[in-house]
mmJSON file of the N, C-alpha and C atoms, coordinates in Angstrom:
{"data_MODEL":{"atom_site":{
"group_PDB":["ATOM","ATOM","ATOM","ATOM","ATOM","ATOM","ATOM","ATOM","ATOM","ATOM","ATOM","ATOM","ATOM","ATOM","ATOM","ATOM","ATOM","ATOM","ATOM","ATOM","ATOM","ATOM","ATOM","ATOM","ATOM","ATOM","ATOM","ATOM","ATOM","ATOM","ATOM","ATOM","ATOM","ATOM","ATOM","ATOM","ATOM","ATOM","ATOM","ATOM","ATOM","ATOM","ATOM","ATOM","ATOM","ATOM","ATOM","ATOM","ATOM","ATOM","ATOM","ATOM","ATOM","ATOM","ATOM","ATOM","ATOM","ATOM","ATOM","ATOM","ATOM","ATOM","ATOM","ATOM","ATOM","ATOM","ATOM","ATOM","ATOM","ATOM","ATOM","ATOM","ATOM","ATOM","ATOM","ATOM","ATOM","ATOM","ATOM","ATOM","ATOM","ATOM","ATOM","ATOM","ATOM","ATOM","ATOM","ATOM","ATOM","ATOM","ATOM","ATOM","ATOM","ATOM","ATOM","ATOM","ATOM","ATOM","ATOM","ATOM","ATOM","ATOM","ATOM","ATOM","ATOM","ATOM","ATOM","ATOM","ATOM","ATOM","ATOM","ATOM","ATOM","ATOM","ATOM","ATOM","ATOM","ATOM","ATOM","ATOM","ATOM","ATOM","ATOM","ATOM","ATOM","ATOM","ATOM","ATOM","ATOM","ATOM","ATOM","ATOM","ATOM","ATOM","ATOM","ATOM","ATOM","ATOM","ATOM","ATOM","ATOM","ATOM","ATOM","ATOM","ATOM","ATOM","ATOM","ATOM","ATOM","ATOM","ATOM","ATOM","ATOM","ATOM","ATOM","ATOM","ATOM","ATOM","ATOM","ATOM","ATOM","ATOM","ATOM","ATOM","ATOM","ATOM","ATOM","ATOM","ATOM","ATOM","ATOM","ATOM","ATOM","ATOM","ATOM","ATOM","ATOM","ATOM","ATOM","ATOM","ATOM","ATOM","ATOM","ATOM","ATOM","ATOM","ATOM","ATOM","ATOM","ATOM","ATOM","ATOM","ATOM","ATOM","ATOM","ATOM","ATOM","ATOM","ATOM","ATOM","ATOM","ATOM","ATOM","ATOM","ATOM","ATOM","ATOM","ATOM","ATOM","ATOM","ATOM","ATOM","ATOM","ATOM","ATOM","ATOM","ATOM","ATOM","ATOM","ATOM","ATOM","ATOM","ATOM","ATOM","ATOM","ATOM","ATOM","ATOM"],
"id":[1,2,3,4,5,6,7,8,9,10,11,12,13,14,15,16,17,18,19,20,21,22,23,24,25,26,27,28,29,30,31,32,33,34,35,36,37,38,39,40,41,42,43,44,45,46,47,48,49,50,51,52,53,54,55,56,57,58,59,60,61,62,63,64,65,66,67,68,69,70,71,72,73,74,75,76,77,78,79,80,81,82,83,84,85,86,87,88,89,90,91,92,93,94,95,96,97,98,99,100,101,102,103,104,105,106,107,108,109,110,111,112,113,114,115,116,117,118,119,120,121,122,123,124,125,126,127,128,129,130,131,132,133,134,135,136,137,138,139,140,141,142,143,144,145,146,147,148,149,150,151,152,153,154,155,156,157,158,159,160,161,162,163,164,165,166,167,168,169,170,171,172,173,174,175,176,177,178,179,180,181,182,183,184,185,186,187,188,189,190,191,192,193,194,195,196,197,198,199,200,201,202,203,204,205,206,207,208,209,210,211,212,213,214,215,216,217,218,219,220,221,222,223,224,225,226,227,228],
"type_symbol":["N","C","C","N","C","C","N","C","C","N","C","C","N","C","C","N","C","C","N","C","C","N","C","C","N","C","C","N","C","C","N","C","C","N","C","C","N","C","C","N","C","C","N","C","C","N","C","C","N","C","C","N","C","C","N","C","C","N","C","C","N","C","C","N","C","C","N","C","C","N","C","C","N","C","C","N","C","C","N","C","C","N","C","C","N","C","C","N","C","C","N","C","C","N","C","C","N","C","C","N","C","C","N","C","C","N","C","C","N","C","C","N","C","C","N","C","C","N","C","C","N","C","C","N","C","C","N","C","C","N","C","C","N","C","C","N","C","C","N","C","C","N","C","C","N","C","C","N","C","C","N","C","C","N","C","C","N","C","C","N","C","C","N","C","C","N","C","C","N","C","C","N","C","C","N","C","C","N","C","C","N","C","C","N","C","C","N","C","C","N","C","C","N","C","C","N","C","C","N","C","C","N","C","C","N","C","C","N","C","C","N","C","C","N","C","C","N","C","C","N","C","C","N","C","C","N","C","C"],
"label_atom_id":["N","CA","C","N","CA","C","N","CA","C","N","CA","C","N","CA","C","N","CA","C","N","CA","C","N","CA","C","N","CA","C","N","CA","C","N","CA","C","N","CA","C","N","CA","C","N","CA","C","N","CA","C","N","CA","C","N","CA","C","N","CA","C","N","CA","C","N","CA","C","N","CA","C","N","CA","C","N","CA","C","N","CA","C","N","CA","C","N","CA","C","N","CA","C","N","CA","C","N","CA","C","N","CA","C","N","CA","C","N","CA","C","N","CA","C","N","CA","C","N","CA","C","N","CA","C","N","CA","C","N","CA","C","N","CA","C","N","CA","C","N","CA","C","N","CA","C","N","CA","C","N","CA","C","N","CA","C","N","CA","C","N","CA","C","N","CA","C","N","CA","C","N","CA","C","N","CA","C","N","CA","C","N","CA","C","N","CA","C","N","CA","C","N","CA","C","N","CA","C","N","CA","C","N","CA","C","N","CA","C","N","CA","C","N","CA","C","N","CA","C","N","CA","C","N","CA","C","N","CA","C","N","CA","C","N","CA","C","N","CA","C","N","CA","C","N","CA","C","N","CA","C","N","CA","C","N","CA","C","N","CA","C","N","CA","C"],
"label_alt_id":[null,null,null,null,null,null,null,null,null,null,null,null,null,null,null,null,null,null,null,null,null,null,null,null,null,null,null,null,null,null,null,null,null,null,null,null,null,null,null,null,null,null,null,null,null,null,null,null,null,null,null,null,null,null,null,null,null,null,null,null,null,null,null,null,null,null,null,null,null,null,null,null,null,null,null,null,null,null,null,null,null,null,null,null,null,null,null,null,null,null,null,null,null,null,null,null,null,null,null,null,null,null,null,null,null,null,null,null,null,null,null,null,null,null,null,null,null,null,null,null,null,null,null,null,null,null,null,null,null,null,null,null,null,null,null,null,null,null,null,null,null,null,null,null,null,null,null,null,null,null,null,null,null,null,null,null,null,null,null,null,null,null,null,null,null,null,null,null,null,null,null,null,null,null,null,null,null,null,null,null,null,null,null,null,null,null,null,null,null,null,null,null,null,null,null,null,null,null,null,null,null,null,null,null,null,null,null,null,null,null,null,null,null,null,null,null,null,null,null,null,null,null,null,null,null,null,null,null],
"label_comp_id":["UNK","UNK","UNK","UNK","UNK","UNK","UNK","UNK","UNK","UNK","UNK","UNK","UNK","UNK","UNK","UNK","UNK","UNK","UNK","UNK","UNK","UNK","UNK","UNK","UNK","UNK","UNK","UNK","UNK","UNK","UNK","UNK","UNK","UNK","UNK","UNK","UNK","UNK","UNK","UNK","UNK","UNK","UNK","UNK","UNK","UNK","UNK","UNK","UNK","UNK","UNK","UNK","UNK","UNK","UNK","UNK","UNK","UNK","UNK","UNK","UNK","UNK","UNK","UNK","UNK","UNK","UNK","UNK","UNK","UNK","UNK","UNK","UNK","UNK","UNK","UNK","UNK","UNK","UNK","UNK","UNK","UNK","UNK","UNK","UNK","UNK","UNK","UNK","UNK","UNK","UNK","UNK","UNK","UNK","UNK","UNK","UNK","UNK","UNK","UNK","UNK","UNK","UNK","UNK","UNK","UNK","UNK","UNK","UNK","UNK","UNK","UNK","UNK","UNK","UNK","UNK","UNK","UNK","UNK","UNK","UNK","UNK","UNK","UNK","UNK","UNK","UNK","UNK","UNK","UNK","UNK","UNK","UNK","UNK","UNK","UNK","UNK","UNK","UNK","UNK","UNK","UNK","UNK","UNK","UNK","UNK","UNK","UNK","UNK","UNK","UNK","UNK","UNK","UNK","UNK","UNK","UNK","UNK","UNK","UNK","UNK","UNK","UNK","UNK","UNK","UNK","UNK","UNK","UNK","UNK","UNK","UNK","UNK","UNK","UNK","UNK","UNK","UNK","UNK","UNK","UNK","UNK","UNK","UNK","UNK","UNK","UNK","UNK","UNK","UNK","UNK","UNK","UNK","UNK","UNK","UNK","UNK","UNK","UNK","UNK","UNK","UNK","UNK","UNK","UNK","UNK","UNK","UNK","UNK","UNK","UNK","UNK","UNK","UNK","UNK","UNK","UNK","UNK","UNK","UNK","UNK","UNK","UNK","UNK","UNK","UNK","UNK","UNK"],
"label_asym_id":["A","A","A","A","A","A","A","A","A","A","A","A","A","A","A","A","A","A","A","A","A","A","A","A","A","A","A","A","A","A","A","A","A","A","A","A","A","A","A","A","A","A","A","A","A","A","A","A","A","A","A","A","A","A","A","A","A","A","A","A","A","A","A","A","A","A","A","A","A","A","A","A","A","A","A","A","A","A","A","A","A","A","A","A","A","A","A","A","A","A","A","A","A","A","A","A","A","A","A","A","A","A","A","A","A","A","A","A","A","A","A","A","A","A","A","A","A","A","A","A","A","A","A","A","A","A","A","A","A","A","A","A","A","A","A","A","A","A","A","A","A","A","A","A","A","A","A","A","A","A","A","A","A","A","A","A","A","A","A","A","A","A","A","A","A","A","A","A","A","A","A","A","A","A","A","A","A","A","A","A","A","A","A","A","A","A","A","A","A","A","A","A","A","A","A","A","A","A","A","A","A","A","A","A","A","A","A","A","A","A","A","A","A","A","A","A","A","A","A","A","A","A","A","A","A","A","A","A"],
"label_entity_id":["1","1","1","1","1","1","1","1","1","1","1","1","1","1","1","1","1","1","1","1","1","1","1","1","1","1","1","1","1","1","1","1","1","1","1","1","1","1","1","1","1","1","1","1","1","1","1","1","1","1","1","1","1","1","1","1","1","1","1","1","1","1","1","1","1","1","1","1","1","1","1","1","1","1","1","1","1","1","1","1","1","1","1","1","1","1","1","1","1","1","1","1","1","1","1","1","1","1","1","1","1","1","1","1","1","1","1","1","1","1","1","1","1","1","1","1","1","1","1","1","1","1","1","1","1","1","1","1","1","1","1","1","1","1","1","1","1","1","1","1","1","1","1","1","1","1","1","1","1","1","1","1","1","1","1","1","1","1","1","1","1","1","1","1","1","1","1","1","1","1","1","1","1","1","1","1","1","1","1","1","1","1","1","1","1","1","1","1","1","1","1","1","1","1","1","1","1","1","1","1","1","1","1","1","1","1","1","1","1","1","1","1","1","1","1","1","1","1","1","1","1","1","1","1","1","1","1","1"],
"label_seq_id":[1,1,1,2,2,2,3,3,3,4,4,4,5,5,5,6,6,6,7,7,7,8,8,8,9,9,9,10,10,10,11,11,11,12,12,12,13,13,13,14,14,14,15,15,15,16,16,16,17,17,17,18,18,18,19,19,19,20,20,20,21,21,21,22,22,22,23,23,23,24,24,24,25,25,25,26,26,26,27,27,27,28,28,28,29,29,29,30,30,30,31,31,31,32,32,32,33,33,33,34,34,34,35,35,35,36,36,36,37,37,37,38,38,38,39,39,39,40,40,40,41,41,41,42,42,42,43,43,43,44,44,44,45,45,45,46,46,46,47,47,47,48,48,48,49,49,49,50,50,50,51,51,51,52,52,52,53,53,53,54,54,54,55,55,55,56,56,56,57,57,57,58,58,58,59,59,59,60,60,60,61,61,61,62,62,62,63,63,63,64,64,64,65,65,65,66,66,66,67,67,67,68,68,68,69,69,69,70,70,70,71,71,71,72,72,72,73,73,73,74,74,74,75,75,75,76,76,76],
"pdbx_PDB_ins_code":[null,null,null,null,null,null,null,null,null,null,null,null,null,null,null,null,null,null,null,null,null,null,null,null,null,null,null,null,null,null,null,null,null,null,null,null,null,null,null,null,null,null,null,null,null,null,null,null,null,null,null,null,null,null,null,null,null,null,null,null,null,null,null,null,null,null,null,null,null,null,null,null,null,null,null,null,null,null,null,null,null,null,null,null,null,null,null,null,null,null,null,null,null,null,null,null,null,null,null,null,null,null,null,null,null,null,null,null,null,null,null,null,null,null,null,null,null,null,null,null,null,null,null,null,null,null,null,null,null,null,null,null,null,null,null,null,null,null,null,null,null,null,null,null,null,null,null,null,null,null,null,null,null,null,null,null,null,null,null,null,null,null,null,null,null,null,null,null,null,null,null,null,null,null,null,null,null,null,null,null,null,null,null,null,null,null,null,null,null,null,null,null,null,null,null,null,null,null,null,null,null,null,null,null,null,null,null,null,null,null,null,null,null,null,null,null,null,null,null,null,null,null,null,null,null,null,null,null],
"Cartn_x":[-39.885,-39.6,-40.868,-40.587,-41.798,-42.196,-43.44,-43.589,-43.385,-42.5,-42.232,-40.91,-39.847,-38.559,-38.936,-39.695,-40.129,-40.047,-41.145,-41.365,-39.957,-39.363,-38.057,-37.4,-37.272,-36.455,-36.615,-37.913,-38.768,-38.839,-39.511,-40.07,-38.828,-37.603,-36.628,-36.112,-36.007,-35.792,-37.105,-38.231,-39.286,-39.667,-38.809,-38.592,-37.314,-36.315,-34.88,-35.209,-36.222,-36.805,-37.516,-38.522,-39.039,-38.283,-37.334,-36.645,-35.77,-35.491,-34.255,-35.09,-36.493,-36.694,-37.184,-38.188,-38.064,-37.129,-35.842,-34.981,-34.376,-34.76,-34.404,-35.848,-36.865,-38.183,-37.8,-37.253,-36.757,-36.019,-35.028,-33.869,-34.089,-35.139,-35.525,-36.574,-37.239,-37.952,-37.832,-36.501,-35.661,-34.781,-34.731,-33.25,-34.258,-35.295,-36.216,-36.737,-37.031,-37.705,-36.723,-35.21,-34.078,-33.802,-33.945,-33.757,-34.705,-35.692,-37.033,-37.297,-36.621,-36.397,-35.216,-33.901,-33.156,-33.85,-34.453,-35.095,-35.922,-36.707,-37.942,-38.036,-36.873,-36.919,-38.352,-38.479,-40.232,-41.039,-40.848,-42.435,-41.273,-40.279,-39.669,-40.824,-42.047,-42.676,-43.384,-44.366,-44.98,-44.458,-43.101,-42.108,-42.241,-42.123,-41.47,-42.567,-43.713,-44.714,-45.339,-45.325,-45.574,-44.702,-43.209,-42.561,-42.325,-42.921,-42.733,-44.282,-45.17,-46.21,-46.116,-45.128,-45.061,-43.959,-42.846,-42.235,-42.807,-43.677,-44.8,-45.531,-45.808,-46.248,-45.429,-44.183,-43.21,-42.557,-42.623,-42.376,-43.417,-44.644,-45.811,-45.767,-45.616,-45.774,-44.592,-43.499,-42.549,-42.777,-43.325,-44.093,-44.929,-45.681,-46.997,-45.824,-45.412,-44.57,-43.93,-43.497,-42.879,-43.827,-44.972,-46.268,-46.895,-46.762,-47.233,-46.558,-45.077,-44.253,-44.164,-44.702,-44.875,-45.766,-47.15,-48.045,-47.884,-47.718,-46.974,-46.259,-45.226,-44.615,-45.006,-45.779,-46.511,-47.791,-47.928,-48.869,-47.974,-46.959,-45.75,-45.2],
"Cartn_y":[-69.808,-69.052,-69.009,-69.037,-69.217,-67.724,-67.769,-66.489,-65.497,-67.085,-66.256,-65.812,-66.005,-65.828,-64.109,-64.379,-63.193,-61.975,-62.411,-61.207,-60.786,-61.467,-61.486,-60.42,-60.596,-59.757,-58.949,-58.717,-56.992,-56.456,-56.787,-56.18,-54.893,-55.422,-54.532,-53.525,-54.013,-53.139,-51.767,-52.37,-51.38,-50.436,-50.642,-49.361,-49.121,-49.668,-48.958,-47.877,-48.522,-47.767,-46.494,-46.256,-45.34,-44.573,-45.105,-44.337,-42.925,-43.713,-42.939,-42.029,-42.377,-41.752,-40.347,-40.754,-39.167,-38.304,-39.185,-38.205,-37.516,-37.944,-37.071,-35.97,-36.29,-35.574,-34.067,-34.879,-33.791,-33.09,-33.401,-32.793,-31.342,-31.621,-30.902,-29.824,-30.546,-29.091,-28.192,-28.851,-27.641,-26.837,-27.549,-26.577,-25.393,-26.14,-25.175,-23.949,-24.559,-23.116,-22.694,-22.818,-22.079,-21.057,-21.586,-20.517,-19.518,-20.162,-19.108,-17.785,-18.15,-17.333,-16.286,-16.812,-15.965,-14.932,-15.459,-14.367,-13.406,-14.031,-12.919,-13.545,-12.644,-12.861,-12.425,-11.399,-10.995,-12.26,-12.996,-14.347,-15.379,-15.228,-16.542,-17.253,-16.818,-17.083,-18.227,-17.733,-18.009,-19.424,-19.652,-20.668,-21.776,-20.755,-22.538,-23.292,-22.532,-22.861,-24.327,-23.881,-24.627,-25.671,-25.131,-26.584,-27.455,-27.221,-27.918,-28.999,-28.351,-29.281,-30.226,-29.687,-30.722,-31.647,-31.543,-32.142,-33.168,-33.226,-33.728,-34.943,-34.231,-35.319,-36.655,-35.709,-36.78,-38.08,-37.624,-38.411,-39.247,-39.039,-39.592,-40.879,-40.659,-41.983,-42.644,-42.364,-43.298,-44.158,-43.366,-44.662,-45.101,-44.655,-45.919,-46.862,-46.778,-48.065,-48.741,-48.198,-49.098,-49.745,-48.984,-49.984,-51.262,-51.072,-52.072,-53.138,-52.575,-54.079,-54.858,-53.981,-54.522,-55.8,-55.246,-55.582,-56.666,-56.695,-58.349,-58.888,-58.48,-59.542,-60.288,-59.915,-60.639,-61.669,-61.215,-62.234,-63.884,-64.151,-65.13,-65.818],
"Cartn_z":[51.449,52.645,53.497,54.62,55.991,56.072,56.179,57.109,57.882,58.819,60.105,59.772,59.378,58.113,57.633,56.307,56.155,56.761,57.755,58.838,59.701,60.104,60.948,59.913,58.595,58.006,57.263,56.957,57.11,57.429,58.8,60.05,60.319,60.641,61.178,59.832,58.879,57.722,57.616,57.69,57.547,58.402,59.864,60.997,59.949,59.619,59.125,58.39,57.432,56.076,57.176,57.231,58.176,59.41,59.897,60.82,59.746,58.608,57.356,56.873,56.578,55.756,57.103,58.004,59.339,58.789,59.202,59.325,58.165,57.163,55.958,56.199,56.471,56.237,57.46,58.892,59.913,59.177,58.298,58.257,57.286,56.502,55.228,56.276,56.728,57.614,58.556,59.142,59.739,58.926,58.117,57.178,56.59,55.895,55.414,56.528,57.72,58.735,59.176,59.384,59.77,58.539,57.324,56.016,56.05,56.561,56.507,57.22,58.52,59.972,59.426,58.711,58.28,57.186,56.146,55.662,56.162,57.212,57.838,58.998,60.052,61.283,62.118,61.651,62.397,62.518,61.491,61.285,61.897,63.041,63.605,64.812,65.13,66.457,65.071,64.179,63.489,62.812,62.487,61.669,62.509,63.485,64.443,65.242,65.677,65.42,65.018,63.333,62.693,62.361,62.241,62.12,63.555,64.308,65.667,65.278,64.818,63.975,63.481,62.178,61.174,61.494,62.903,62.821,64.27,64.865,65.032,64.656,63.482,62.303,62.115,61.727,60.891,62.049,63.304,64.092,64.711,64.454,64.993,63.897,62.231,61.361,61.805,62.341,62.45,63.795,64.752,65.834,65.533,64.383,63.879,63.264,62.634,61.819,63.163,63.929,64.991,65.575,66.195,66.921,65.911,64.722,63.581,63.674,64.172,63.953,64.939,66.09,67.334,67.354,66.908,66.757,65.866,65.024,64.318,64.933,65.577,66.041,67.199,67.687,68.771,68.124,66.718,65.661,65.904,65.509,65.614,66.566],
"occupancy":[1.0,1.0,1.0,1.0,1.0,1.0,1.0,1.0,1.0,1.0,1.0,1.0,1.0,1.0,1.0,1.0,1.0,1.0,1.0,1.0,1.0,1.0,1.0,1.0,1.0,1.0,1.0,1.0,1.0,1.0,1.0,1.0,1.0,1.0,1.0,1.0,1.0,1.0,1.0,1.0,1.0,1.0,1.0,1.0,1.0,1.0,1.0,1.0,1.0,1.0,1.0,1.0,1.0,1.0,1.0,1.0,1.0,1.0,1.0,1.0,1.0,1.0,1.0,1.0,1.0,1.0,1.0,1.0,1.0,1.0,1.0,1.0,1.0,1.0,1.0,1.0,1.0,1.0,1.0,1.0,1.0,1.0,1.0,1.0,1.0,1.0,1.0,1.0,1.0,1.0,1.0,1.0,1.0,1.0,1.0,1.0,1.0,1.0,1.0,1.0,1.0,1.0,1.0,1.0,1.0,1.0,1.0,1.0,1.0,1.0,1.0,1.0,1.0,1.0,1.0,1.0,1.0,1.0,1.0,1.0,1.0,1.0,1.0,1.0,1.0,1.0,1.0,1.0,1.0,1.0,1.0,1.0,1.0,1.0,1.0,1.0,1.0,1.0,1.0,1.0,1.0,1.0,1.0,1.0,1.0,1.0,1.0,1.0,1.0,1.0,1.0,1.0,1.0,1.0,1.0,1.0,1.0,1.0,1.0,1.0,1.0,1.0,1.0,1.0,1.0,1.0,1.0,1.0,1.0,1.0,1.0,1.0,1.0,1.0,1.0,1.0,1.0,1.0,1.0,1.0,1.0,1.0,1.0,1.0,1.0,1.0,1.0,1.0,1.0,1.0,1.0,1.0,1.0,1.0,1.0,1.0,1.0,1.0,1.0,1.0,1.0,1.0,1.0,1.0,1.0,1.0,1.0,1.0,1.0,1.0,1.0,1.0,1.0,1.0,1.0,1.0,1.0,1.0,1.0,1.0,1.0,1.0,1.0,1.0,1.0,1.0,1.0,1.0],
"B_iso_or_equiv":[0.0,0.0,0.0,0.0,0.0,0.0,0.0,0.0,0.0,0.0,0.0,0.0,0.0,0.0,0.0,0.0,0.0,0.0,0.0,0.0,0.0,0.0,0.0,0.0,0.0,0.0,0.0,0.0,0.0,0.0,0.0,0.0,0.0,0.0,0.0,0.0,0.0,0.0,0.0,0.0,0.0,0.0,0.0,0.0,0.0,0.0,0.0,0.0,0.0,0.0,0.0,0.0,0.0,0.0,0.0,0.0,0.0,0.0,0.0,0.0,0.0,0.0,0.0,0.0,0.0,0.0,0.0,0.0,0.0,0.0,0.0,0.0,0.0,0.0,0.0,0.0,0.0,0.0,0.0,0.0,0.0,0.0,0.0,0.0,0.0,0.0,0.0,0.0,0.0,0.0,0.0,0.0,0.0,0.0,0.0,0.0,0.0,0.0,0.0,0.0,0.0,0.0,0.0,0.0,0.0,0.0,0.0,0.0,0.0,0.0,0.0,0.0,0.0,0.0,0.0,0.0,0.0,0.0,0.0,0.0,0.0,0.0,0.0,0.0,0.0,0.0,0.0,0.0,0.0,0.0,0.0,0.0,0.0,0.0,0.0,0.0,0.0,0.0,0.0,0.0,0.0,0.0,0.0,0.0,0.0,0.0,0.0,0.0,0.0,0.0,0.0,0.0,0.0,0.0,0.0,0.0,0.0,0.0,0.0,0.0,0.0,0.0,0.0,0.0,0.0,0.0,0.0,0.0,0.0,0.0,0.0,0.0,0.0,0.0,0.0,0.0,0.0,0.0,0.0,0.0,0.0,0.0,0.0,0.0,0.0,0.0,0.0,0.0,0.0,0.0,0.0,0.0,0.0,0.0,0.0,0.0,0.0,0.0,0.0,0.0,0.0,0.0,0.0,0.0,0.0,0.0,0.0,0.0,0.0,0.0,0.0,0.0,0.0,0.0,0.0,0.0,0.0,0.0,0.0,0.0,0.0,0.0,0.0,0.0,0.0,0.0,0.0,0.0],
"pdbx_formal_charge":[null,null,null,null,null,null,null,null,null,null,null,null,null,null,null,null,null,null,null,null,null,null,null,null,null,null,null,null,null,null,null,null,null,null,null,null,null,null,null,null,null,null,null,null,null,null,null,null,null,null,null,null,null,null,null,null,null,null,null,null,null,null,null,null,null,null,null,null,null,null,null,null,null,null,null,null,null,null,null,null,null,null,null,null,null,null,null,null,null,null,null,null,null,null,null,null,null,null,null,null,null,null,null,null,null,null,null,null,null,null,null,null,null,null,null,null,null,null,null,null,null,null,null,null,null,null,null,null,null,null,null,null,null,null,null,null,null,null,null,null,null,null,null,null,null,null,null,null,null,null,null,null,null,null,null,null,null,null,null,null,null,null,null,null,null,null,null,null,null,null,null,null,null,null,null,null,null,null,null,null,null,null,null,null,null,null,null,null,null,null,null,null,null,null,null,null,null,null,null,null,null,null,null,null,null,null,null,null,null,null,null,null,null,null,null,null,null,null,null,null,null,null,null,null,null,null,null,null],
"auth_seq_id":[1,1,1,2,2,2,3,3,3,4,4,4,5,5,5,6,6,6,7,7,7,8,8,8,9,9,9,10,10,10,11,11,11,12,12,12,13,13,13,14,14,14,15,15,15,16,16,16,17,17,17,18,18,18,19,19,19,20,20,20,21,21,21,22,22,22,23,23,23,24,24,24,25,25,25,26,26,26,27,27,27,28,28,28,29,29,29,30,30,30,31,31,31,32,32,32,33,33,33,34,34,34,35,35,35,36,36,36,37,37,37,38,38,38,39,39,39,40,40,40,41,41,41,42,42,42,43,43,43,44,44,44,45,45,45,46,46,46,47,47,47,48,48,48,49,49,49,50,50,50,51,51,51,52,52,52,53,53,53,54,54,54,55,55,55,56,56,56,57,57,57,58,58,58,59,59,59,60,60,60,61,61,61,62,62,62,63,63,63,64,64,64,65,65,65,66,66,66,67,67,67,68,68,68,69,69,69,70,70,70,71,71,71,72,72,72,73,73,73,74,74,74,75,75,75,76,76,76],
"auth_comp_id":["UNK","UNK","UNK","UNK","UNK","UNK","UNK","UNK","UNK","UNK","UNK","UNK","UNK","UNK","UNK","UNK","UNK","UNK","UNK","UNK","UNK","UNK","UNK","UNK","UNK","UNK","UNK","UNK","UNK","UNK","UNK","UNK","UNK","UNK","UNK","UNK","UNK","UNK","UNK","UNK","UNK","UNK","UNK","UNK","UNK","UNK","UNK","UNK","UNK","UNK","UNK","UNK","UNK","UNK","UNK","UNK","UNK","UNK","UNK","UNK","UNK","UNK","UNK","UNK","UNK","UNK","UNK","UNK","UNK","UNK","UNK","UNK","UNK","UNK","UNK","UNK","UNK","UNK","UNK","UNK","UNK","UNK","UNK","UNK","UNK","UNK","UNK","UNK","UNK","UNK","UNK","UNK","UNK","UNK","UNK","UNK","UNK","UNK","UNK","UNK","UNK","UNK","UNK","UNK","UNK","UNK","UNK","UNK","UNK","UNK","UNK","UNK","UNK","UNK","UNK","UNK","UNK","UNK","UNK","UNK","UNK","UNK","UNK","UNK","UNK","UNK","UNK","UNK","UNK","UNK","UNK","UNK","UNK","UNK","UNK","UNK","UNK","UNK","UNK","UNK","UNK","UNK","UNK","UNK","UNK","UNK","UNK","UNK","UNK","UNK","UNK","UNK","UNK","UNK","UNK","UNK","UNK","UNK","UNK","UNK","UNK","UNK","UNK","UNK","UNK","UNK","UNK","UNK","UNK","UNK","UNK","UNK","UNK","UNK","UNK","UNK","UNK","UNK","UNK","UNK","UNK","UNK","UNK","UNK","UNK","UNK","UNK","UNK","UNK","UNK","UNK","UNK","UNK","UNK","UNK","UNK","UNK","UNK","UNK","UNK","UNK","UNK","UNK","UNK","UNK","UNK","UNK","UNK","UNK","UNK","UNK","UNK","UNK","UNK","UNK","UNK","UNK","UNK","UNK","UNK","UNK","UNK","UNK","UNK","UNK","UNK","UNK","UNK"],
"auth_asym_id":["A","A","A","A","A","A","A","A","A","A","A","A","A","A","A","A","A","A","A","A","A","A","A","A","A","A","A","A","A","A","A","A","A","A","A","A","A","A","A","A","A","A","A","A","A","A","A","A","A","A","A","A","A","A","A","A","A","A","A","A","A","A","A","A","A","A","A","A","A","A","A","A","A","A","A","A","A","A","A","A","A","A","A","A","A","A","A","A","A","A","A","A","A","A","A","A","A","A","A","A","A","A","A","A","A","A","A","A","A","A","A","A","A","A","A","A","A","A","A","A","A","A","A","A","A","A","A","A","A","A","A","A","A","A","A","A","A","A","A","A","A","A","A","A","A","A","A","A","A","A","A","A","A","A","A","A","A","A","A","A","A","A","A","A","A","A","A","A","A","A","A","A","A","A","A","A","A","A","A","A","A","A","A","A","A","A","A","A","A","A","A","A","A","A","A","A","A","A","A","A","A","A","A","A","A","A","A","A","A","A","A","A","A","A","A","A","A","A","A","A","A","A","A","A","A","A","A","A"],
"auth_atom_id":["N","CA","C","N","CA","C","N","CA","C","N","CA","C","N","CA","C","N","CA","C","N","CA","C","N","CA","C","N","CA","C","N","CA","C","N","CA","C","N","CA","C","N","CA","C","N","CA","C","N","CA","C","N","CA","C","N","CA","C","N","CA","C","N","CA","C","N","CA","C","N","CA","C","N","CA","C","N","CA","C","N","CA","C","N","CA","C","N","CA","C","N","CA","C","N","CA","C","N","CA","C","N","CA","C","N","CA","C","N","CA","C","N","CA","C","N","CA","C","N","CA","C","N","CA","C","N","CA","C","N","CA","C","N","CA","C","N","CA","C","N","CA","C","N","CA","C","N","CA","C","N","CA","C","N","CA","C","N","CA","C","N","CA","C","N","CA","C","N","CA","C","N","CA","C","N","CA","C","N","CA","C","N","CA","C","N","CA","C","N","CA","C","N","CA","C","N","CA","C","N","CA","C","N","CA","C","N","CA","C","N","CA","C","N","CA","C","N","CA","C","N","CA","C","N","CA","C","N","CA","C","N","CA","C","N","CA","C","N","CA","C","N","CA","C","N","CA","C","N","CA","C","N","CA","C","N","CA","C","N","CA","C","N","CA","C"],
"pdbx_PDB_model_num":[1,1,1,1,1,1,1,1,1,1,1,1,1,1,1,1,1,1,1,1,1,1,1,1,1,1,1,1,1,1,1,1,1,1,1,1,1,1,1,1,1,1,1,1,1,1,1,1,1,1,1,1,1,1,1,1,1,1,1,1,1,1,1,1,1,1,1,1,1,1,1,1,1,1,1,1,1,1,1,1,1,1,1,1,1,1,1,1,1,1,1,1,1,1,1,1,1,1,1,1,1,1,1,1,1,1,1,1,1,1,1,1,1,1,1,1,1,1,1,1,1,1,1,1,1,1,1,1,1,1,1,1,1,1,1,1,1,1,1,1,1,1,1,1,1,1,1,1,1,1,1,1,1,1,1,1,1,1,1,1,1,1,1,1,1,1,1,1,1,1,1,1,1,1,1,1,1,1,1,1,1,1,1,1,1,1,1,1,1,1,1,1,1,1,1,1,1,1,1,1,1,1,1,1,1,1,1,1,1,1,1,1,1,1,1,1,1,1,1,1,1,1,1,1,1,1,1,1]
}}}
């Protein structure tokens, strides 16, 4: 198998892989700071806050994986 083969059929799997996995990662940290807010509505400024952070995060590695593949594919 060629390289360029290879890459063609990685490349798009490994945003697939990374897009799935965000959104399982989104999905778990809202469920988690919506449970959280129900328990202790007082600390809702404080929750969201932070999960506006971390969900931040989780979307920032999934445009690195997309700029990576970018970035290869213009290697080809």
């Amino acid at each position: 198998m060629d390289y360029k083969v290879a890459l063609s059929i990685f490349m798009p799997l490994g945003v697939a892989i990374a897009a799935v996995g965000s959104a399982i990662g989104l999905g778990k940290v809202i469920s988690a700071a919506m449970e959280s807010i129900g328990r202790q509505p007082e600390a809702a400024t404080k929750i969201l806050i932070n999960m506006t952070i971390g969900c931040a995060f989780i979307e920032a590695l999934t445009i690195y994986v997309l700029v990576f593949v970018f970035v290869l594919a213009g290697k080809f």
